[in-house]
C-alpha positions in Angstrom: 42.1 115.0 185.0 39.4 114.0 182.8 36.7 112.1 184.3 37.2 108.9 182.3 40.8 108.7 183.5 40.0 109.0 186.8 37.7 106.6 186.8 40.5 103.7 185.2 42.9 105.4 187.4 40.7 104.6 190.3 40.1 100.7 189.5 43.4 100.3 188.4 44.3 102.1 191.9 41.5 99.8 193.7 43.2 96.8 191.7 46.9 97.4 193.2 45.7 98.3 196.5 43.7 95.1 196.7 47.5 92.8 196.0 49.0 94.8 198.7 46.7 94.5 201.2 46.2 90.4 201.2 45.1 90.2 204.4 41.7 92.0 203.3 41.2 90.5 199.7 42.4 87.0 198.7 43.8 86.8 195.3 40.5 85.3 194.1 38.8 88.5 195.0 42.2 90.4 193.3 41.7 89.0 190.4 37.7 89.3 189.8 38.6 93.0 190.0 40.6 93.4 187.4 38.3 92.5 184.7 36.1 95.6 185.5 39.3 98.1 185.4 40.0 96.2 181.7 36.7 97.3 180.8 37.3 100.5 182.1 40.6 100.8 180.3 38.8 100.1 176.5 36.8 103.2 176.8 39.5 105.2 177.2 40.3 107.8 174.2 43.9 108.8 174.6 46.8 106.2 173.9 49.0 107.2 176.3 46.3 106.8 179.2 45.5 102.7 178.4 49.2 102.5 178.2 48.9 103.4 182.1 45.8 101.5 182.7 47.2 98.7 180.9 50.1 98.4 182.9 48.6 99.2 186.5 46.1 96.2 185.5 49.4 93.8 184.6 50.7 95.2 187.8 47.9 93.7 189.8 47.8 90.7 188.3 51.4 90.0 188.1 51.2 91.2 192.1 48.2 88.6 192.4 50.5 86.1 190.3 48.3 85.3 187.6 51.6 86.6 185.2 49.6 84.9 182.0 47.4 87.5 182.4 49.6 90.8 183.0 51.6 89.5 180.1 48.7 89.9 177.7 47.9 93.1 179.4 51.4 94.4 179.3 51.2 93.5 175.2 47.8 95.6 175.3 50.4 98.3 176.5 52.7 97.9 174.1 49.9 98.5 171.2 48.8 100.9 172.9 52.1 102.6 173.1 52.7 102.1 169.4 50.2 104.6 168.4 51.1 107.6 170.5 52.3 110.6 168.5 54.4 112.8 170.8 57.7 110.9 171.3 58.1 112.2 174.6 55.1 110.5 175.7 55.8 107.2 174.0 59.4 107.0 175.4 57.3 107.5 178.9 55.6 105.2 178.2 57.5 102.5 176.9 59.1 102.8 180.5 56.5 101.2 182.3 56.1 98.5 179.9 60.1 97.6 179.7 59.8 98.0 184.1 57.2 95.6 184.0 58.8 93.5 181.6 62.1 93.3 183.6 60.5 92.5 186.8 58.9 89.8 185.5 62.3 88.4 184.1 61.1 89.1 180.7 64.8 90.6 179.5 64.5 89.5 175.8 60.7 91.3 175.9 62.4 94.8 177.7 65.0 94.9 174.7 62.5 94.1 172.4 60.5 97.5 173.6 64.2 99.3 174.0 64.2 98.8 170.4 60.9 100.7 169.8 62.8 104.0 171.3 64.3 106.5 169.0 66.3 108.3 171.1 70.1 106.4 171.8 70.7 108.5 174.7 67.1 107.0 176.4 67.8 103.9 175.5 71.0 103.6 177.8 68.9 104.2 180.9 66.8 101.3 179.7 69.5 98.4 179.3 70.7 99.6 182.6 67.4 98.9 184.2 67.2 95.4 182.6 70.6 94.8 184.0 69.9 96.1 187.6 67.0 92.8 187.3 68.7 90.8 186.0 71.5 91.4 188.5 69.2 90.6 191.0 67.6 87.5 189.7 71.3 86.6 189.8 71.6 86.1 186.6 74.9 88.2 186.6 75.7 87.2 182.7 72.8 88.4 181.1 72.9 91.6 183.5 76.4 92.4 181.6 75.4 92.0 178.2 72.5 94.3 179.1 75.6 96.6 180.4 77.2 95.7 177.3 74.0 97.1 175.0 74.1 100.3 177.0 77.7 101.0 176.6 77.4 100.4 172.7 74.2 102.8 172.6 76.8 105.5 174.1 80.0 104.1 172.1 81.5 103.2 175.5 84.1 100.2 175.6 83.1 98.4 178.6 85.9 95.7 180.2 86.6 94.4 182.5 85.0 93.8 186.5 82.0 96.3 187.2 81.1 97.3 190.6 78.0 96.1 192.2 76.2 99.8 192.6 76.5 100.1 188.7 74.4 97.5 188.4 71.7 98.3 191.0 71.0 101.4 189.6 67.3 100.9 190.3 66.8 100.3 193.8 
């Protein structure tokens, strides 16, 4: 690992740690943190890498709950993402960004980023994980039309009652 990856990795590390250990930080202390790691982030020279950074920082913050902030950070992602070359590695990337953007009820956001994939087959996986949060926000009608978007990226005709488990895939 090169050494200015692990240093972002290590304040983005330090920033997560800090929200899951409240006892020993307040969120005041959380958040002061995360600037630093931001700066960290901007230096780095490979795409893929802020797109990590990016979203461990959002992570944090969202943990924290300042979600203003890991929404902008989550959007630094996002154009981050946008100029990786190797598909592979955008598609892998993208999937942090459309986690974070379902767990933070964001489900119009996560298809917006589905969108950005090229691969149909990938894109399947994705609606499903939109549904499994929406599902358990209880909001059981947007968490079948997400079912519904991953059945017409594989041609499926989907009808009738699902069962639960298919729509807490990601548990």
């Amino acid at each position: 690992m090169r050494r200015g990856v692990r240093a972002i990795s290590l304040a983005a590390v330090l920033c997560v740690a800090a929200c899951q250990s409240q006892e020993a930080l307040t969120r005041k202390a959380i958040l002061e943190s995360c600037p630093a790691a931001l700066e960290k982030a901007k230096q780095l020279g490979n795409d893929g890498n802020k797109t990590f950074a990016y979203w461990m920082i959002a992570r944090a913050q969202a943990k924290a709950g300042d979600v203003t902030e890991a929404r902008k950070n989550i959007d630094k992602a996002k154009a981050a993402t946008a100029k990786v070359s190797d598909d592979g590695e955008k598609t892998n990337a993208y999937r942090f960004i459309i986690y974070a953007q379902a767990k933070a009820g964001d489900a119009a956001e996560a298809k917006e980023t589905v969108a950005l994939i090229e691969k149909r087959e990938r894109k399947v996986y994705f609606y499903l994980v939109i549904a499994s949060e929406q599902a358990e926000r209880g909001n059981l009608a947007g968490a079948m039309e997400s079912v519904a978007d991953a059945g017409e990226m594989r041609g499926w005709e989907l009808t009738g009652v699902f069962p639960r488990e298919f729509l807490m895939l990601n548990r």
